[in-house]
C-alpha positions as CSV (number, residue, x, y, z in Angstrom):
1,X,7.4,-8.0,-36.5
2,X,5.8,-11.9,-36.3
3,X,2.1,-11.5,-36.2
4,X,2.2,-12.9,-32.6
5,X,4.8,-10.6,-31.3
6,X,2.5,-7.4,-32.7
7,X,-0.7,-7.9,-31.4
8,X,1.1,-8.1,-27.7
9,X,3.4,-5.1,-28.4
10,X,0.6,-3.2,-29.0
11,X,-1.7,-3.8,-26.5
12,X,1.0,-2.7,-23.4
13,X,0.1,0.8,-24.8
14,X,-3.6,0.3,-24.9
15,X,-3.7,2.4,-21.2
16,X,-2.1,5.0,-22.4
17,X,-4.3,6.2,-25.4
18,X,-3.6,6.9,-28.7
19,X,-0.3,8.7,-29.7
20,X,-0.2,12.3,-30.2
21,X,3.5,12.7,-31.0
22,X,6.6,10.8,-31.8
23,X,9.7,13.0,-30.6
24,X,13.2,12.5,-32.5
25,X,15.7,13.1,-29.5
26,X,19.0,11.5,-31.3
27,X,20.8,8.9,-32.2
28,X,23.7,7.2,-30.1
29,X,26.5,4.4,-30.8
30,X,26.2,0.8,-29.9
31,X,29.6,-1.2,-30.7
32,X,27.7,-2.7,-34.0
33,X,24.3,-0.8,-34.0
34,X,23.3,2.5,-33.2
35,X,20.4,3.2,-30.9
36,X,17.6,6.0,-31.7
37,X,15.4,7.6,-29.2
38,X,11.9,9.1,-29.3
39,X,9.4,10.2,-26.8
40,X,6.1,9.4,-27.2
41,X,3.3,11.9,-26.3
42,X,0.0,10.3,-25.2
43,X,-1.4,13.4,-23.9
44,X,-1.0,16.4,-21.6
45,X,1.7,14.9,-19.1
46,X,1.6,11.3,-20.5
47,X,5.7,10.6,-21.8
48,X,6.9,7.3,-23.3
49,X,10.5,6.5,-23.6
50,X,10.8,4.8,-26.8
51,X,14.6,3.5,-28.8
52,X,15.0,1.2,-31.5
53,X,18.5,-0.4,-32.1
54,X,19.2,-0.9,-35.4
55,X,22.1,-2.9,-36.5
56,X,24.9,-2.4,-39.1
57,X,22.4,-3.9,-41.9
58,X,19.6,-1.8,-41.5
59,X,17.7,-4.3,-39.6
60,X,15.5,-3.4,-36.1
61,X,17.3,-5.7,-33.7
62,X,15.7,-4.5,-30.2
63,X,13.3,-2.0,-28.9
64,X,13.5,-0.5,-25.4
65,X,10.5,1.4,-23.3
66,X,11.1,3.4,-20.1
């Protein structure tokens, strides 16, 4: 990530806490990427919905949060 996209990314999750868990729940198909999705466990009851589309190179080409 450009050092002026991280610093941002990571303070949106600053309310939440510090992780606990990252949660593999699959992969799915994109036309030329494939998405995988996590949860993210901030505590008791706090969820994150977390996917990272990679594309046919290898290469992270979006992220998504729910």
């Amino acid at each position: 990530m450009r050092p002026r996209l991280e610093g941002g990314f990571g303070d949106q999750f600053v309310p939440y806490g510090i992780p606990t868990e990252f949660i593999y729940k699959g992969m799915r198909p994109d036309s030329d990427a494939t998405w995988y999705d996590y949860e993210i466990a901030f505590g008791p009851g706090v969820m994150l919905q977390f996917a990272v589309r990679v594309d046919a190179t290898g290469k992270v080409n979006s992220m998504s949060f729910a």
